[in-house]
Each structure stands twice: as structure tokens, then as C-alpha cells.
C-alpha positions in Angstrom: 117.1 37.3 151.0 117.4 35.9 147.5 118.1 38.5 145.1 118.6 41.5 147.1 122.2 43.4 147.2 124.4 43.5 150.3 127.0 46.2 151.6 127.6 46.6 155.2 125.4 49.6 155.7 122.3 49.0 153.1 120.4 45.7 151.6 118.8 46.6 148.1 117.5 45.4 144.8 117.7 47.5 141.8 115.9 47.4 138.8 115.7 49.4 135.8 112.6 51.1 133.8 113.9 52.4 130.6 111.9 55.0 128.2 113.2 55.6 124.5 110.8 58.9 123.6 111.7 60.5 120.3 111.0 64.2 119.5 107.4 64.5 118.7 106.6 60.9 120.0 107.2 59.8 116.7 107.1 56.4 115.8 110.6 55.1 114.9 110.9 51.4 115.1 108.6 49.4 112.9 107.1 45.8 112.3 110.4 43.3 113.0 113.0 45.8 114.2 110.5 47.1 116.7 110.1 42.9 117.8 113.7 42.5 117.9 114.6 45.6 119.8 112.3 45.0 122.3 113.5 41.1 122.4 116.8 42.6 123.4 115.9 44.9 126.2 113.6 42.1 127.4 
């Protein structure tokens, strides 16, 4: 069971979806902060 979680009731594996939507869908990030940004969440 590599990667899964353990507690005596449960086994699980959690993992994350993240969404960063600005008002309007407006595009916020551009050219090499939007490269670096996504790096780091990566």
C-alpha cells in the first residue's frame, strides 16, 4: 500500500486540484511569472 494514508478506521490518499479564477476570468499572470508560478504549484 505505498503511498496511501493509515488510521485505524480508514486507508486513503489525498490529493489536491487547485483553481485560481479571477473575476471576469481575466487573465492575471503573464509570460515568466505565469512559468514561475505554475513551477511552484507544480
Amino acid at each position: 500500500m505505498g503511498g496511501y494514508k493509515k488510521n485505524s478506521h480508514a486507508v486513503y490518499d489525498i490529493k489536491y486540484h487547485v483553481i485560481w479564477v479571477t473575476k471576469y476570468r481575466y487573465k492575471v499572470l503573464h509570460g515568466q511569472i505565469a512559468m514561475r508560478t505554475r513551477e511552484l504549484i507544480r
